[in-house]
C-alpha positions in Angstrom: 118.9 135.6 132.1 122.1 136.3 130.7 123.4 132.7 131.8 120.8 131.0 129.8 120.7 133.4 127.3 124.4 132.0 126.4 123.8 128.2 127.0 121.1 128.6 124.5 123.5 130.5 121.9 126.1 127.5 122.3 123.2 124.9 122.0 122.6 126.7 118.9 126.1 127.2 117.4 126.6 123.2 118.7 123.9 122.2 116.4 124.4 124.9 113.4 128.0 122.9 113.5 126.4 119.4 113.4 123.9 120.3 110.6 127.0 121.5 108.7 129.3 118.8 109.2 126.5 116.0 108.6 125.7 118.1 105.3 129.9 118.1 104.6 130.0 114.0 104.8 126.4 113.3 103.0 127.7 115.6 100.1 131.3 113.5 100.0 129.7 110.2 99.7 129.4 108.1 96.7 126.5 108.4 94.7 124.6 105.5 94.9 125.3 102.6 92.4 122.2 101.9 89.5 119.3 100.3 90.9 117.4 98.4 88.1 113.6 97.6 89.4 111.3 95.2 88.2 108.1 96.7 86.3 104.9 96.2 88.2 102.7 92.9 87.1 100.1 95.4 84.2 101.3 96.1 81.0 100.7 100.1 80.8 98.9 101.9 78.1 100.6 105.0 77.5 98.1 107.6 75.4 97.2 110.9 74.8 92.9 110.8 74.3 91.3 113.6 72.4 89.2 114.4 75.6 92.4 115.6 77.0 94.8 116.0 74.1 96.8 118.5 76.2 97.9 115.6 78.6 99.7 112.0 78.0 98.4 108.8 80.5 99.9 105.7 81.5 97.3 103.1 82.9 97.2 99.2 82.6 96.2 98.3 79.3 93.8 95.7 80.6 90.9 98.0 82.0 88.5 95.2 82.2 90.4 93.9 85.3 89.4 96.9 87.3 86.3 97.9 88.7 83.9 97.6 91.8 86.1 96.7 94.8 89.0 97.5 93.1 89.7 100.8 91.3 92.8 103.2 89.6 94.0 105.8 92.3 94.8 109.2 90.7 98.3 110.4 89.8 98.5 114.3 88.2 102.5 114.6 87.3 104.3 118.1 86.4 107.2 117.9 84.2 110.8 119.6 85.1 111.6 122.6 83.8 106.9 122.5 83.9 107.5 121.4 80.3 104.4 120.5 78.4 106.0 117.0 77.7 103.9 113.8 78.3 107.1 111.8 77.4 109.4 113.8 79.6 109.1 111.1 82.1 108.0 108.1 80.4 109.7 105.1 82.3 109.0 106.6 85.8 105.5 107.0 85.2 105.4 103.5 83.2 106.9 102.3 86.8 104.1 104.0 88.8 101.2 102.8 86.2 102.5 99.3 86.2 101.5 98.9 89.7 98.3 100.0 89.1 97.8 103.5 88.8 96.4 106.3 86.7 99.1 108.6 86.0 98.7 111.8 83.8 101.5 114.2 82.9 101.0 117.4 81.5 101.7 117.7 77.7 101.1 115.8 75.0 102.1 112.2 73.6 103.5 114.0 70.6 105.3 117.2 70.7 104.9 119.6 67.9 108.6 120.0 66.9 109.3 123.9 66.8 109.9 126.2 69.6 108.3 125.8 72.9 105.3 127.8 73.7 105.4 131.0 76.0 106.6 129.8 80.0 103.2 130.8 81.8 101.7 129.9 84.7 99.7 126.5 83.9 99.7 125.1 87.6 95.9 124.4 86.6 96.8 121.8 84.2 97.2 119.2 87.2 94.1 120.0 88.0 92.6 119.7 84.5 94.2 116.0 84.7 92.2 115.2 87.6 89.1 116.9 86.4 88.9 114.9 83.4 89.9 111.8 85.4 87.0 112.8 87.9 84.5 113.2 84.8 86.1 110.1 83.2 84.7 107.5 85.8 81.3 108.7 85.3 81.0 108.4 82.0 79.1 105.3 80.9 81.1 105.5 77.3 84.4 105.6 78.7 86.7 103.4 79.4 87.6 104.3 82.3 83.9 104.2 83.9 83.6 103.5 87.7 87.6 102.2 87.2 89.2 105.1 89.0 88.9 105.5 92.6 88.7 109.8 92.5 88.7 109.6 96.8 92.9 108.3 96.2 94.2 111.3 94.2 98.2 112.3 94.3 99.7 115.3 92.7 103.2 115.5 92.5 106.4 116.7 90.1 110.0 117.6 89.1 111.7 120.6 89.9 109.5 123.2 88.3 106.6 120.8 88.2 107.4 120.2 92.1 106.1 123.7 92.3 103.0 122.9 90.3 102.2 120.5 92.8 102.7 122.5 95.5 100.9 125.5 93.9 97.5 123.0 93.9 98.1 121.1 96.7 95.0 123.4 98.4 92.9 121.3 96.4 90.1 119.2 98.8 90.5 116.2 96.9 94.5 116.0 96.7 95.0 113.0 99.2 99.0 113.4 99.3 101.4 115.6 97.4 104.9 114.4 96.7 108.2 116.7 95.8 110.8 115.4 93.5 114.0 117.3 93.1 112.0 120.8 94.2 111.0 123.1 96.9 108.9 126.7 97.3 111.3 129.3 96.3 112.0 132.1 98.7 111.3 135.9 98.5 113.2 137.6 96.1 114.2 134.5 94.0 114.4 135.7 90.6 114.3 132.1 89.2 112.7 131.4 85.8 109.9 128.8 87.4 108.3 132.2 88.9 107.3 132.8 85.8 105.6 129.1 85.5 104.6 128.2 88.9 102.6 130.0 91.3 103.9 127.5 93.8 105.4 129.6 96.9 106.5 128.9 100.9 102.7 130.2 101.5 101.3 126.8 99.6 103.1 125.5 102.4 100.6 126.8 104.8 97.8 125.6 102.4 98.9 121.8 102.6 96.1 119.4 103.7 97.0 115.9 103.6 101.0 114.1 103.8 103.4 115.2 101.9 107.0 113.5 101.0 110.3 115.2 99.5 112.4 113.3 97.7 115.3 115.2 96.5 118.9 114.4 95.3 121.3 115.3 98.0 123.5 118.5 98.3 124.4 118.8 95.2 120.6 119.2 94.2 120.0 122.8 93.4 116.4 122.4 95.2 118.2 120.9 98.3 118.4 123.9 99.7 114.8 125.1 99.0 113.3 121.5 100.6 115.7 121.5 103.5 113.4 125.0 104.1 109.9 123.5 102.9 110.7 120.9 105.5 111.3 122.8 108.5 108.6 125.4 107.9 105.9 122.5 107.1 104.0 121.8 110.7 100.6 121.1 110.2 100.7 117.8 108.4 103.4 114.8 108.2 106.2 115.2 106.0 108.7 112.7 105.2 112.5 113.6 103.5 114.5 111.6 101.8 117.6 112.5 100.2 119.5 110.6 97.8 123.2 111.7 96.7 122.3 111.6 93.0 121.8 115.6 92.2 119.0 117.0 90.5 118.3 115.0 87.5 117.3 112.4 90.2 117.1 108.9 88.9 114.3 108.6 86.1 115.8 107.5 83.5 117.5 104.2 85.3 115.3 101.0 84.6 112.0 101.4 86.4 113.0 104.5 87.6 115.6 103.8 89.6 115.7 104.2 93.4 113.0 107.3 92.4 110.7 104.4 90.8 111.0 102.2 93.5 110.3 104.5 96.1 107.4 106.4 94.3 105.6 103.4 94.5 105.7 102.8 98.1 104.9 106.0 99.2 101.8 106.0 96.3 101.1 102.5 97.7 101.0 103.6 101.4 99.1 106.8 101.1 96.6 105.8 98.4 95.7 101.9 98.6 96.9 101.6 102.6 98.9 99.0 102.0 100.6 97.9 105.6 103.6 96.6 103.4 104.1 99.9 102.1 104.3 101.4 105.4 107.1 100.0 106.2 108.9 101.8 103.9 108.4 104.9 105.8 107.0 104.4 109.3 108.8 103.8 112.4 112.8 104.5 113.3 113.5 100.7 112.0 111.7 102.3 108.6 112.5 100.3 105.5 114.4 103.4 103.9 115.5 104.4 107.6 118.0 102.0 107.0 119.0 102.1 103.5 122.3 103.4 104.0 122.1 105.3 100.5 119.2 107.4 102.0 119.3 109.9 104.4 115.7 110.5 106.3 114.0 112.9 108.2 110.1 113.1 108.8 108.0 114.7 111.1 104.2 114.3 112.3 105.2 110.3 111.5 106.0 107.3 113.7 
């Protein structure tokens, strides 16, 4: 017993020294040059309705081309820093809405200017956005009736707001949840999104349906918390990909950046099944598997 009791404590210092040295060259490299992508073929519609004035959404302006056999999925976005800011993260979820999507971020189109009200936990305003965009399609006076498909419904975030979506991600109608830049903080974290987020490592044990990380490398102060979410995640598949860009990700870049483009894909291939999309993510000849900017893990995939 004692034999293999040390043959498994060298297995396990072998790989403790892989992990680190694989962590020590990923954080060394380059960060990863611009990536400009192309808007989706709908011009968005970016509006805050006074049926949910606490919200901002981004759809195609041209709701008369959907319908019937072709519908909206779902997208309910949390703002980093779970701002109450439905600008905070205009061109990615122009991107997102531009390929045909519904997406709704917490806070108004128009910020009041002044101080910013009380952090409190609002992880229910994601699922006020899907409420309303539930209620919406059946309701023969608006204009989004029988336009949304409410069975292809994603929640996901930034940082703070990737705790939002985590914290809801229980919900039965959540198809998949996707992590930007964030992961459940651990016991004893005194961070200031506790005060924000009920999101936790136990909504880890709560997810339901796939869930993706994307998160900014090293030098991302939530790399540490995903690199956990990850390995403690069993029960459904989870993909990881990390980017060496840091925690402010790549929103702001044209389309979103590498985050726009991938966002997409991942919405494409979990809520409209496209086989296309798929690529992106399944199989070891994945589409992203051999990006050499990204570094991947998954588990419970092909």
């Amino acid at each position: 017993m004692r034999v293999i009791r040390t043959r498994l404590s060298r297995m396990m210092l072998l790989l403790t020294v892989c992990a680190a040295l694989a962590h020590t060259l990923f954080a060394q490299s380059p960060a990863p040059p611009a990536r400009t992508v192309s808007p989706g073929p709908h011009a968005v519609t970016v509006e805050s309705y006074s049926t949910l004035a606490t919200h901002t959404t981004y759809h195609p302006t041209d709701l008369a081309a959907w319908g019937s056999s072709r519908r909206l999925p779902i997208v309910s976005w949390g703002n980093g820093a779970c701002a109450r800011n439905g600008l905070a993260f205009a061109g990615f979820l122009t991107q997102i809405a531009s390929n045909g999507y519904l997406a709704i971020a917490v806070g108004p189109k128009s910020v009041p200017p002044g101080p910013a009200a009380d952090p409190t936990i609002d992880d229910q305003l994601l699922l006020n956005a899907i409420d309303w965009a539930v209620k919406q399609n059946g309701v023969s006076s608006s204009p989004f009736y029988n336009k949304l498909d409410t069975t292809k419904i994603a929640v996901m975030g930034q940082s703070c707001g990737g705790l939002q979506a985590l914290a809801v991600s229980h919900d039965p109608r959540i198809t998949t949840t996707v992590v930007w830049n964030s992961g459940a903080l651990p016991a004893g974290s005194t961070s200031p999104a506790l005060k924000q987020s009920a999101g936790n490592k136990n909504s880890l044990n709560l997810l339901h349906g796939p869930v993706a990380y994307f998160i900014g490398g090293p030098s991302d102060v939530a790399f540490p918390n995903a690199e956990d979410d990850f390995a403690r995640i069993g029960k459904v598949p989870v993909f990881k990909g990390n980017l060496n860009v840091g925690h402010g990700g790549t929103y702001r870049q044209p389309g979103g950046g590498w985050f726009g483009e991938v966002a997409v894909a991942w919405l494409d291939y979990q809520l409209k099944g496209s086989a296309d999309a798929a690529k992106w993510f399944v199989g070891a000849d994945c589409r992203l598997c051999k990006e050499s900017v990204w570094s991947i893990e998954k588990k419970g995939m092909k």
